[in-house]
C-alpha positions as semicolon CSV with decimal commas, in nm:
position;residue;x (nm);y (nm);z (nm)
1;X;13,032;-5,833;3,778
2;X;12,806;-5,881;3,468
3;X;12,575;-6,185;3,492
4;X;12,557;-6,486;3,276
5;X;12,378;-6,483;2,967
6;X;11,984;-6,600;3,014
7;X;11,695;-6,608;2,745
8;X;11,368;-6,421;2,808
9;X;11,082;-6,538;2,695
10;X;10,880;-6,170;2,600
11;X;10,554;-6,289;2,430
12;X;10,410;-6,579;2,232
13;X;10,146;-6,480;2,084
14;X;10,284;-6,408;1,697
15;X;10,167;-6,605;1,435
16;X;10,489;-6,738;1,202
17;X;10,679;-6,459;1,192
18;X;10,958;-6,373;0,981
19;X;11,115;-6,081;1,001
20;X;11,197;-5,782;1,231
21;X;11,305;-5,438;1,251
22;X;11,320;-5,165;1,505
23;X;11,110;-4,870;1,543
24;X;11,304;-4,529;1,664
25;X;11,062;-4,564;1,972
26;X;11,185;-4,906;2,077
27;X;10,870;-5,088;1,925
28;X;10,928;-5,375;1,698
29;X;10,779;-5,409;1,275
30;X;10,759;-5,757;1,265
31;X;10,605;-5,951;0,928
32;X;10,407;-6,272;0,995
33;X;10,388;-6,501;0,682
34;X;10,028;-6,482;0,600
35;X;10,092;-6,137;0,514
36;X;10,014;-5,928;0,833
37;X;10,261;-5,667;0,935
38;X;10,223;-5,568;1,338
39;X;10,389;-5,355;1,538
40;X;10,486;-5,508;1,912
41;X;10,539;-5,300;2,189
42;X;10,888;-5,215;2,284
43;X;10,859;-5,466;2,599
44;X;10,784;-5,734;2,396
45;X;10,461;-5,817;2,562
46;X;10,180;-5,789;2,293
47;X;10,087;-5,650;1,966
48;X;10,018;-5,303;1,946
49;X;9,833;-5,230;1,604
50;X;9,829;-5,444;1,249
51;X;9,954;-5,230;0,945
52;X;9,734;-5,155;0,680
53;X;9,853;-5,127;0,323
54;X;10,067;-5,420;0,316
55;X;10,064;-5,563;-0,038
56;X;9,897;-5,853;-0,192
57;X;10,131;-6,190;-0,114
58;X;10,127;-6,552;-0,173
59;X;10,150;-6,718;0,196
60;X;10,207;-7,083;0,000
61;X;10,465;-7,316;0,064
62;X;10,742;-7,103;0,192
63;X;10,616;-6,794;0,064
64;X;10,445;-6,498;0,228
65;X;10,504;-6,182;0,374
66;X;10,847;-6,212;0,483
67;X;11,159;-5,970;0,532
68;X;11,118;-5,601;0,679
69;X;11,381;-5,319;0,703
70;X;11,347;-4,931;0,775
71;X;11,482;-4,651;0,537
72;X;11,819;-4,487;0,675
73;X;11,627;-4,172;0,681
74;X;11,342;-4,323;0,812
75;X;11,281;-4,039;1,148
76;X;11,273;-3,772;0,827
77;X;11,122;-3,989;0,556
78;X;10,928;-4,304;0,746
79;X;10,959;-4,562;0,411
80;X;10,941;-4,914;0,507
81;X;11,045;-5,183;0,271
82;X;10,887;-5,554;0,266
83;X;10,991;-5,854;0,073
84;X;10,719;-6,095;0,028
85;X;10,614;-6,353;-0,280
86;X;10,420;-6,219;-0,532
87;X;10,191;-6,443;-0,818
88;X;10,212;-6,253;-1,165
89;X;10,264;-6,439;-1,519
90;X;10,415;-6,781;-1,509
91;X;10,375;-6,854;-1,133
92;X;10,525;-6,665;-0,858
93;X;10,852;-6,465;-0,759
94;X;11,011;-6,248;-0,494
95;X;10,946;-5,881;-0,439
96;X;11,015;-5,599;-0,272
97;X;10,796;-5,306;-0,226
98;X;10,812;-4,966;-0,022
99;X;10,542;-4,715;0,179
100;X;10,555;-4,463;0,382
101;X;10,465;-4,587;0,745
102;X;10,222;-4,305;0,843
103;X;10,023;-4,405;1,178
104;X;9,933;-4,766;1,111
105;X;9,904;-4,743;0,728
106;X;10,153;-4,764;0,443
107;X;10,104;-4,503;0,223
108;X;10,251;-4,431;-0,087
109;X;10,315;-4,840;-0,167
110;X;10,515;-4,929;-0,523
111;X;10,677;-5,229;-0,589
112;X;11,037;-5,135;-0,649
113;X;11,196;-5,470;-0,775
114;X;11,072;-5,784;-0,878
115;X;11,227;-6,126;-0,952
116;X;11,243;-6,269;-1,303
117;X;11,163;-6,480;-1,440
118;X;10,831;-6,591;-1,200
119;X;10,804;-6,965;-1,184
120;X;10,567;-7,290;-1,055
121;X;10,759;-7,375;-0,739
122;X;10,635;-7,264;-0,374
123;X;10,988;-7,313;-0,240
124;X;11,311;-7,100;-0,162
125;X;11,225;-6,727;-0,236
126;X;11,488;-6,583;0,015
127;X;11,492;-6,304;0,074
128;X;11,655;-6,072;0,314
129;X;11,678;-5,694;0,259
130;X;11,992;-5,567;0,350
131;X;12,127;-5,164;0,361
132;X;12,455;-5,029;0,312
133;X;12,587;-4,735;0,452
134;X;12,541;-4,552;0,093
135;X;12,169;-4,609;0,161
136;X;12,168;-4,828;-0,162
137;X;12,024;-5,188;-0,044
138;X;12,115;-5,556;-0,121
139;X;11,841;-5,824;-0,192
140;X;11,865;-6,182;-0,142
141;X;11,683;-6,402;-0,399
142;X;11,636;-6,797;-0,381
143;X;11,642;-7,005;-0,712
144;X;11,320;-7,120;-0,628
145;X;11,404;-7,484;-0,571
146;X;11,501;-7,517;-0,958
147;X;11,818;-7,612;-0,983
148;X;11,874;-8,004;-0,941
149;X;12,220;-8,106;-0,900
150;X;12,166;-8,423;-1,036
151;X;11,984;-8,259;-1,406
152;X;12,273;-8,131;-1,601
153;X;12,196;-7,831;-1,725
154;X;12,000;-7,658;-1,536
155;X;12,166;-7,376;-1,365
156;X;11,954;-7,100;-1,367
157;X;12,201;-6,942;-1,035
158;X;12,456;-6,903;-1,333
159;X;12,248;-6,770;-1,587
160;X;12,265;-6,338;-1,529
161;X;11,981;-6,349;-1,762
162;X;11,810;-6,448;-1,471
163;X;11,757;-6,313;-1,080
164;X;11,699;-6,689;-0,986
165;X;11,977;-6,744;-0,721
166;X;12,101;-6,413;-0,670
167;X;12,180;-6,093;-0,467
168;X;12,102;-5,789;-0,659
169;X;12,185;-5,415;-0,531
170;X;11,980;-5,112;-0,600
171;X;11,888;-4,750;-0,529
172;X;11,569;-4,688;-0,209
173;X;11,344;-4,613;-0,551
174;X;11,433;-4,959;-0,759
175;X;11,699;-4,767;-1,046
176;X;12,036;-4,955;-1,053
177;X;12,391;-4,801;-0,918
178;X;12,632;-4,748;-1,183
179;X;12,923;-4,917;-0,980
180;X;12,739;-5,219;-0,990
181;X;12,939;-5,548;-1,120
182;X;12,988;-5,604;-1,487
183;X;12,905;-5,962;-1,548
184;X;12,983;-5,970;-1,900
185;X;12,716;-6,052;-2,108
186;X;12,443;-5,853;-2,286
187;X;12,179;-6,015;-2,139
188;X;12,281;-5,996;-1,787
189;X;11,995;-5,819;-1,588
190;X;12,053;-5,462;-1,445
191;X;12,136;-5,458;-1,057
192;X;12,344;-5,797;-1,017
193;X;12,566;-5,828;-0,741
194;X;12,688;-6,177;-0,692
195;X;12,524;-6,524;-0,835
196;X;12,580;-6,917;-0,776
197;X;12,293;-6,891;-0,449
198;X;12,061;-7,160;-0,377
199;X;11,819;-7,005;-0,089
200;X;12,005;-6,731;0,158
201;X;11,753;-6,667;0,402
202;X;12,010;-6,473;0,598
203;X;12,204;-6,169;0,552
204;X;12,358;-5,884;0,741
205;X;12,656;-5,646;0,698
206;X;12,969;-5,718;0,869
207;X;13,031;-5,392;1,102
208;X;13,195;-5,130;1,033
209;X;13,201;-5,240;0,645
210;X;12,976;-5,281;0,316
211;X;13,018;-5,634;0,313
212;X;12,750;-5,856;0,297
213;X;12,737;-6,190;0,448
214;X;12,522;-6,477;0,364
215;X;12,336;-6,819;0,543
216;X;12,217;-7,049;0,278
217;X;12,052;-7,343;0,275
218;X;12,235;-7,620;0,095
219;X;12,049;-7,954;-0,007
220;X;12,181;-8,256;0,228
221;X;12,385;-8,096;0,417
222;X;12,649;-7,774;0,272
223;X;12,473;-7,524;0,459
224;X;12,693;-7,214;0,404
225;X;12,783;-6,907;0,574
226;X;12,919;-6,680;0,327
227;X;13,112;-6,373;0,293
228;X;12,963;-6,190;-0,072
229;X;13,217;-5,998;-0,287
230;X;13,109;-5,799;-0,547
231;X;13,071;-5,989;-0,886
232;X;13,104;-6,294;-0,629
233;X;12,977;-6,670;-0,794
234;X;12,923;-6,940;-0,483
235;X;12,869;-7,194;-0,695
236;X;12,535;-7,384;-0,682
237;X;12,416;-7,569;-0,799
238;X;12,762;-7,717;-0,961
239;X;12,931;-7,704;-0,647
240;X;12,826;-7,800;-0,269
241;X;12,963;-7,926;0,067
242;X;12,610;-8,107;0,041
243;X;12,480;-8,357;-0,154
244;X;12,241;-8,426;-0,401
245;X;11,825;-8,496;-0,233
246;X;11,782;-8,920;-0,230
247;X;12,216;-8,957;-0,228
248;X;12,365;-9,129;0,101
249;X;12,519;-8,879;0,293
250;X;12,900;-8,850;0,273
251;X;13,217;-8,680;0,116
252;X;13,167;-8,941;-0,188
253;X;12,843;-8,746;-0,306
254;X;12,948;-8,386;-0,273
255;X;12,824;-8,203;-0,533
256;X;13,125;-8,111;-0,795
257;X;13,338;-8,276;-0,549
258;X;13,291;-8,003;-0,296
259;X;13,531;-7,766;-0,280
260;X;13,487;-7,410;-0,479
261;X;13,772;-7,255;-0,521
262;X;13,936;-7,182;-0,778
263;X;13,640;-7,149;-0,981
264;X;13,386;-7,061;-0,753
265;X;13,406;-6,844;-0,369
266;X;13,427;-7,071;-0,100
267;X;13,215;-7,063;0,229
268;X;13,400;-6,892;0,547
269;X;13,188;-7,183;0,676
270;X;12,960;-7,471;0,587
271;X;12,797;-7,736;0,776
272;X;12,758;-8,119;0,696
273;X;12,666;-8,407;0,683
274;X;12,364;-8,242;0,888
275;X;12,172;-7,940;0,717
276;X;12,058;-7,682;1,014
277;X;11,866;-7,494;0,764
278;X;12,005;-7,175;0,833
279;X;11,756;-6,858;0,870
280;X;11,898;-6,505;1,015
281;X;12,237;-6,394;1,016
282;X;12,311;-6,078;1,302
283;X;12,678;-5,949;1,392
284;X;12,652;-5,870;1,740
285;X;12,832;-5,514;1,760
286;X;12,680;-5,382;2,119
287;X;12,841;-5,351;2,469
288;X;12,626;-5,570;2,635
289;X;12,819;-5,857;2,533
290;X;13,164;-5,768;2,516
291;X;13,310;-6,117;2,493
292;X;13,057;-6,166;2,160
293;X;13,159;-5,817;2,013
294;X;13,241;-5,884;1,617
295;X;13,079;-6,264;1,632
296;X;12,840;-6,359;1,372
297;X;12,531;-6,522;1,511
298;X;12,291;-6,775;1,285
299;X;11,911;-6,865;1,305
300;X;11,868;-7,266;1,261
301;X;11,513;-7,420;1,200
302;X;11,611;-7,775;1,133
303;X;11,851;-7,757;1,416
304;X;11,646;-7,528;1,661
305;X;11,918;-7,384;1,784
306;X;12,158;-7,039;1,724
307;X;12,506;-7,099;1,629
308;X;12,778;-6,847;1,736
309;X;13,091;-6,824;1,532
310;X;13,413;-6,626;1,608
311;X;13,593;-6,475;1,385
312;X;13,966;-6,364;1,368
313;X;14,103;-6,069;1,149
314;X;14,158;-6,298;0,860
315;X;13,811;-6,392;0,870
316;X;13,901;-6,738;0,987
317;X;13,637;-6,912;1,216
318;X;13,840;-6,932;1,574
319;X;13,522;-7,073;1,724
320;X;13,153;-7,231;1,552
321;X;12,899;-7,336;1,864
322;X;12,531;-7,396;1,957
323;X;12,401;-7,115;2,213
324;X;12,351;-7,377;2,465
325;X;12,037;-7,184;2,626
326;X;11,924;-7,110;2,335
327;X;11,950;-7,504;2,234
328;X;11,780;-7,608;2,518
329;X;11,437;-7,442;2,427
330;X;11,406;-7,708;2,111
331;X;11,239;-7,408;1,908
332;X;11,309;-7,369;1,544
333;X;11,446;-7,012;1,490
334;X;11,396;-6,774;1,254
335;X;11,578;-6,449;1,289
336;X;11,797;-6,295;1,483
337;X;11,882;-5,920;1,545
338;X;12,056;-5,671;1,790
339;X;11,837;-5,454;1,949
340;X;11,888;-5,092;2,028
341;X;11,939;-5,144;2,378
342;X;12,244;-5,373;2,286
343;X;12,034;-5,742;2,361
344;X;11,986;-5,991;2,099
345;X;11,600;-6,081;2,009
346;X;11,509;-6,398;1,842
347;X;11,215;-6,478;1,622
348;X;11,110;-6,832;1,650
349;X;10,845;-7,020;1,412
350;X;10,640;-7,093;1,691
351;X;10,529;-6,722;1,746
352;X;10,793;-6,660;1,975
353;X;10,961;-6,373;2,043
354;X;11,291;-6,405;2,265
355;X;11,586;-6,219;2,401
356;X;11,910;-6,316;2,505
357;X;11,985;-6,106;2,806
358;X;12,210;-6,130;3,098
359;X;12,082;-6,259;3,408
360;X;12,123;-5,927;3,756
């Protein structure tokens, strides 16, 4: 008989990390804010090298060095792709860049997509990198805290001149797919997928699918998980389960009233009146944890906690809880992914890295 479910503690001595991915050899890329890139040994204990090469980024406000994901060719072609906040012209933005993981250096390092316009603001960049199985990749991109609610006109989420608030899809070298979305207007900005975001700092694909599913932050409250269809709008900042920053809590002050639909897609789930500021999104998909097989699991820092939701075929939440020993630790979490070996491994903000295994 399998035994019950028991976090492990494997090192603490990161230093704000961010994001993770895994190395064919078990060992973990993990990005730490101020802009180091390490790789920590498959147990979990230590750090084994720092990568060199990483570029340039802006560790301000929520900025920094922050998502990581391997090439699906990466045992033939070792390309490792980082999104991190850049400063250029006008302020700062989110990018993405790629190099060749040779040894402990990146080699070969070009920026393949960059956010636009860059602005003043050192919050809500995103930004999760995301691959579908046609080896094209999705994006995440925050609206970097500029779209107030309460200042009509202002939605820069809506504008496709933009990449403020939105997920964009492109080819492993930056050029665009041709079956992306059409959104309908000559200045919309080549690789759009979906718009209406505020700050999805989550994302995964559901398995066995090319659908992308999103946790975003919403302002007071309306934290949202969200499924993303193609040419999708979700809505912010004219409509939110939240409500506008300095407004009392409740349903009176829901932004546009609340609800999405018909206009805009509505959340498979949202939280209120309580934001849990919600960081990774994993679908567990391993054996390890057959009674968890096809649930979505969510990274909360306000909450310091990891939710579990269940899912039915219709993509209906059967069940939405707190990982109660995951809860009890009071650590703010910051990603969450399935490991190789079929465990889930937590990043908290603390340093932290932790997996949920099953007790012998």
């Amino acid at each position: 008989m399998q035994g019950t479910a028991q976090v492990t503690v494997l090192g603490a001595s990161l230093a704000s990390p961010w994001g993770m991915a895994f190395l064919p050899d078990g060992r973990m890329l993990v990005t730490q804010r101020g802009g180091s890139l390490v790789v920590v040994r498959a147990d979990g204990s230590g750090i084994d090298l720092a990568v060199s090469g990483v570029p340039a980024v802006n560790p301000g406000g929520q900025g920094g060095l922050l998502d990581v994901a391997l090439d699906p060719d990466f045992a033939t072609t070792p390309w490792v792709y980082l999104s991190y906040s850049e400063d250029g012209p006008g302020g700062s933005g989110t990018a993405v860049a790629r190099g060749r993981l040779v040894g402990g250096n990146l080699q070969d390092v070009a920026v393949i997509w960059r956010q636009q316009p860059k602005v003043v603001s050192g919050v809500h960049y995103g930004s999760r990198i995301v691959f579908r199985p046609d080896k094209t990749l999705y994006i995440t991109a925050g609206e970097r805290g500029l779209d107030d609610p309460s200042t009509p006109g202002t939605a820069h989420t809506q504008n496709p001149a933009t990449t403020l608030g939105k997920v964009v899809r492109i080819h492993r070298d930056g050029s665009i797919p041709a079956d992306n979305p059409d959104f309908g207007s000559p200045v919309a900005l080549p690789g759009l997928w979906s718009r209406g975001h505020r700050n999805p700092q989550g994302a995964a694909l559901r398995p066995g699918t090319s659908e992308l599913w999103l946790t975003e932050h919403g302002p007071q409250g309306g934290d949202e998980l969200n499924r993303v269809r193609r040419g999708g709008n979700f809505g912010w900042p004219l409509r939110s389960y939240g409500c506008p920053y300095g407004s009392p809590v409740g349903d009176t002050c829901r932004v546009g009233g609340g609800t999405h639909a018909p206009d805009y897609d509505e959340p498979i789930s949202y939280w209120v009146p309580t934001s849990i500021a919600p960081a990774g999104l994993a679908f567990y998909s391993g054996d390890r944890f057959p009674e968890w097989r096809g649930h979505a699991f969510v990274a909360a820092l306000g909450a310091r906690t990891l939710w579990r939701i269940e899912l039915d075929a219709a993509l209906n939440v059967l069940a939405r809880e707190e990982v109660a020993i995951v809860k009890a630790l009071g650590l703010r979490i910051r990603d969450v992914r399935q490991g190789p070996d079929g465990w889930l491994y937590l990043l908290t903000d603390e340093g932290r890295l932790l997996r949920i295994d099953r007790k012998p």
